[in-house]
LUMSE-854173 format. One record per residue (C-alpha): residue number from 1; x, y, z. Coordinates in Angstrom, 3 decimals, padded with zeros to 6 digits. Example, Ala and Ser with C-alpha at 12.3 -4.5 7.8 and 13.67 -1.06 7.14 Angstrom:
REM residues 2
<pos = 1, px = 012.300, py = -004.500, pz = 007.800>
<pos = 2, px = 013.670, py = -001.060, pz = 007.140>
This chain:
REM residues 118
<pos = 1, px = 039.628, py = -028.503, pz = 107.028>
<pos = 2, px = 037.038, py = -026.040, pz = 108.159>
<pos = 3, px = 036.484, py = -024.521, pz = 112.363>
<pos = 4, px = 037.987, py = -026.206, pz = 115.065>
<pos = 5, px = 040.003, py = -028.695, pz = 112.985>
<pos = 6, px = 036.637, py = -030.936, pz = 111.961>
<pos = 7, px = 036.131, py = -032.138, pz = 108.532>
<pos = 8, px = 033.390, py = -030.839, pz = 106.317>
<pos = 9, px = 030.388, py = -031.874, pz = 108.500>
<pos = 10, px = 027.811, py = -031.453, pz = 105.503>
<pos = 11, px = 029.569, py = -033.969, pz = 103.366>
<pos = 12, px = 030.033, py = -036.738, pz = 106.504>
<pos = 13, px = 027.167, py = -036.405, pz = 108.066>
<pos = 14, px = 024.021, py = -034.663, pz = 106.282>
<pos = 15, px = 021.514, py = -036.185, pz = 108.743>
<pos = 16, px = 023.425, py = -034.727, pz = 111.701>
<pos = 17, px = 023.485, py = -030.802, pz = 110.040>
<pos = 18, px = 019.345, py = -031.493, pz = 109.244>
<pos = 19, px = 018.692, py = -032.531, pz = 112.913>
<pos = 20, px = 020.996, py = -029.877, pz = 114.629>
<pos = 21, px = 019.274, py = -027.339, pz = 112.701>
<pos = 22, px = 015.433, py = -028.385, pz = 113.108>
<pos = 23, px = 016.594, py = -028.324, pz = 117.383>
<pos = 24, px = 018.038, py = -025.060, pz = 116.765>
<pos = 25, px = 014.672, py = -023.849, pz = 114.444>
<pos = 26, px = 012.662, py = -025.306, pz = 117.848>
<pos = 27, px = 014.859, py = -023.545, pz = 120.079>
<pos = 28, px = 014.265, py = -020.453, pz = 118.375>
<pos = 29, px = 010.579, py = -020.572, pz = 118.116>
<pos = 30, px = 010.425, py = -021.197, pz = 121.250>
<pos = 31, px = 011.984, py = -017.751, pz = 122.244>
<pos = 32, px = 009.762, py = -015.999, pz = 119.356>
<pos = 33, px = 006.532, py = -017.802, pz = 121.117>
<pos = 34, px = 007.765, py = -016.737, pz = 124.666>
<pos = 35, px = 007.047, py = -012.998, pz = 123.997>
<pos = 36, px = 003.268, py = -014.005, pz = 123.203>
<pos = 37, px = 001.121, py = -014.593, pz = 125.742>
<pos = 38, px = 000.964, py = -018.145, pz = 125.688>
<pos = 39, px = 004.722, py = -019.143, pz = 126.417>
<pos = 40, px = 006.113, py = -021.816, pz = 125.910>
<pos = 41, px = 006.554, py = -023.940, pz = 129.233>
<pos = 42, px = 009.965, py = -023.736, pz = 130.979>
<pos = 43, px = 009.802, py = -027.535, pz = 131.481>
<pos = 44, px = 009.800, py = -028.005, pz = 127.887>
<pos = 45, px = 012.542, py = -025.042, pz = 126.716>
<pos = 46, px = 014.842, py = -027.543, pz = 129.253>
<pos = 47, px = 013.875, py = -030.797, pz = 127.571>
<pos = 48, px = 014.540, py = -029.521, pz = 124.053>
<pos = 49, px = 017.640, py = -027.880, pz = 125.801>
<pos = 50, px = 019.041, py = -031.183, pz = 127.050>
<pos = 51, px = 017.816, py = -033.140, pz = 124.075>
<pos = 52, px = 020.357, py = -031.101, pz = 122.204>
<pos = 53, px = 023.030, py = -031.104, pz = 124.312>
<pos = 54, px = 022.501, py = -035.010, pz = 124.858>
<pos = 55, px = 022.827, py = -034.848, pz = 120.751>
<pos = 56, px = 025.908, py = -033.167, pz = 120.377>
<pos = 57, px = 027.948, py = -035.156, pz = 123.517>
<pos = 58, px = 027.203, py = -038.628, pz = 121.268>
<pos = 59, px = 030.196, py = -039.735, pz = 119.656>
<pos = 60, px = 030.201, py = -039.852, pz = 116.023>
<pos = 61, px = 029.409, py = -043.566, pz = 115.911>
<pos = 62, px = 026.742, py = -042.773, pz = 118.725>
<pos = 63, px = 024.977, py = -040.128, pz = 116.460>
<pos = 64, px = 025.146, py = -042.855, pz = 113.285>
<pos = 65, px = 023.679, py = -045.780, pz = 115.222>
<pos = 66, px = 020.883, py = -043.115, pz = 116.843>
<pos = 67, px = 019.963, py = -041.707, pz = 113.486>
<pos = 68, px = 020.013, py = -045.503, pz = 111.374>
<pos = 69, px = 017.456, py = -046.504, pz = 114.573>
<pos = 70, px = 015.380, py = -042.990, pz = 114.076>
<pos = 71, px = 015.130, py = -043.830, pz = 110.299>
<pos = 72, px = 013.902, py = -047.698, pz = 110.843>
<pos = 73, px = 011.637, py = -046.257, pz = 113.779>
<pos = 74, px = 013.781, py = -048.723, pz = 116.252>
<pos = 75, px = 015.011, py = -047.735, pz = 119.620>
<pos = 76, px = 017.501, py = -049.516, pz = 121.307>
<pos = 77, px = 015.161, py = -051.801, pz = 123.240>
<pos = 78, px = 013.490, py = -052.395, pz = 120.097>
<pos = 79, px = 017.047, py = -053.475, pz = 118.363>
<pos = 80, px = 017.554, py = -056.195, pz = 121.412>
<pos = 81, px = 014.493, py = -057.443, pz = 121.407>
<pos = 82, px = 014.982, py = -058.633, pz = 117.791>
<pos = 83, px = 016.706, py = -062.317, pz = 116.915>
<pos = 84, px = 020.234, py = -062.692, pz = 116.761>
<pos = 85, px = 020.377, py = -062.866, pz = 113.247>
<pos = 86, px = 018.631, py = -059.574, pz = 112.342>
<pos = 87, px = 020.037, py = -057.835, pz = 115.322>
<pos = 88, px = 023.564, py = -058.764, pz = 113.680>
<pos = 89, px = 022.319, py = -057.710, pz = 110.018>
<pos = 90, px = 021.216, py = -053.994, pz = 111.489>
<pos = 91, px = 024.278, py = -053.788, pz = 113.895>
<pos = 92, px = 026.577, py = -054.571, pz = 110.446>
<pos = 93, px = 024.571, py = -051.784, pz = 108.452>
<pos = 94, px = 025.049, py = -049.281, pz = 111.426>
<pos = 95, px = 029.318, py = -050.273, pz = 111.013>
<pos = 96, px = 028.776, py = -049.570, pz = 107.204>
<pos = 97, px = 027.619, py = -046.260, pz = 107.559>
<pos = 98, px = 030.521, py = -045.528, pz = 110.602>
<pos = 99, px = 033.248, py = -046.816, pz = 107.774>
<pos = 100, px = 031.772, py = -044.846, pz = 105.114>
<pos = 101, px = 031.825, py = -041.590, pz = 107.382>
<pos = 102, px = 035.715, py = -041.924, pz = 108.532>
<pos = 103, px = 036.299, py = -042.771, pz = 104.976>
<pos = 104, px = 034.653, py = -039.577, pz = 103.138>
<pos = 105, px = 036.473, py = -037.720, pz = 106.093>
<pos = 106, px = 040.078, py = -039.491, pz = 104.845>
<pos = 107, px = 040.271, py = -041.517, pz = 107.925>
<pos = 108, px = 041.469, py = -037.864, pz = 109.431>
<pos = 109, px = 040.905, py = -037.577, pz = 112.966>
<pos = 110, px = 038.438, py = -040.409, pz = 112.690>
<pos = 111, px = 036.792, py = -040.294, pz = 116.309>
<pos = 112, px = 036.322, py = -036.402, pz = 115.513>
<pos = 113, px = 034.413, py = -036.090, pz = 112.381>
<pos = 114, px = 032.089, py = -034.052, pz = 114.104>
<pos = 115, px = 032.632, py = -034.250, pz = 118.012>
<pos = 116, px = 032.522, py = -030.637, pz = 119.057>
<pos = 117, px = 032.934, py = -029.780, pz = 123.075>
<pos = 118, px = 029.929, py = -028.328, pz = 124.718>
């Protein structure tokens, strides 16, 4: 078990770890490009700000069903527009991946796999 009682977050989620960390690489290039003369605007330090935080508040299920959409470049309007049929195949494909995450993480504190406070 590694910080704050939350199982190896590389291992159950790799896509989470590779998104938090190109936010973080924005967020600091941001401060790096502030000190030039054309910073970056404060309007858009916020967005990428509450994108993030929006990002780590999602459940663990919420963060698996947001990154299966990114991958098949669907949002959610985009998954309710489609038929029943295919809405039902992507919807079982998004449980799947939830299963397979509790079940690398040993079904320990399931609903925590990665859910850190902010």
């Amino acid at each position: 078990m590694s910080l704050f009682g939350v199982g190896s977050l590389s291992t159950a989620l790799p896509g989470l770890i590779q998104s938090v960390g190109s936010i973080a690489r924005s967020l600091g290039s941001e401060k790096s490009s502030a000190a030039n003369t054309s910073a970056v605007p404060a309007d858009s330090k916020q967005a990428t700000e509450n994108e993030f935080l929006d990002f780590a508040k999602m459940s663990v299920g919420e963060r698996i069903r947001a990154q299966y959409l990114k991958s098949k470049g669907m949002d959610e309007d985009q998954l309710g527009s489609l038929d029943s049929e295919a809405r039902a195949k992507i919807e079982e494909e998004i449980r799947e991946q939830i299963r397979a995450a509790i079940k690398q993480n040993g079904g320990k504190d399931a609903g925590s796999i990665a859910n850190i406070v902010v």
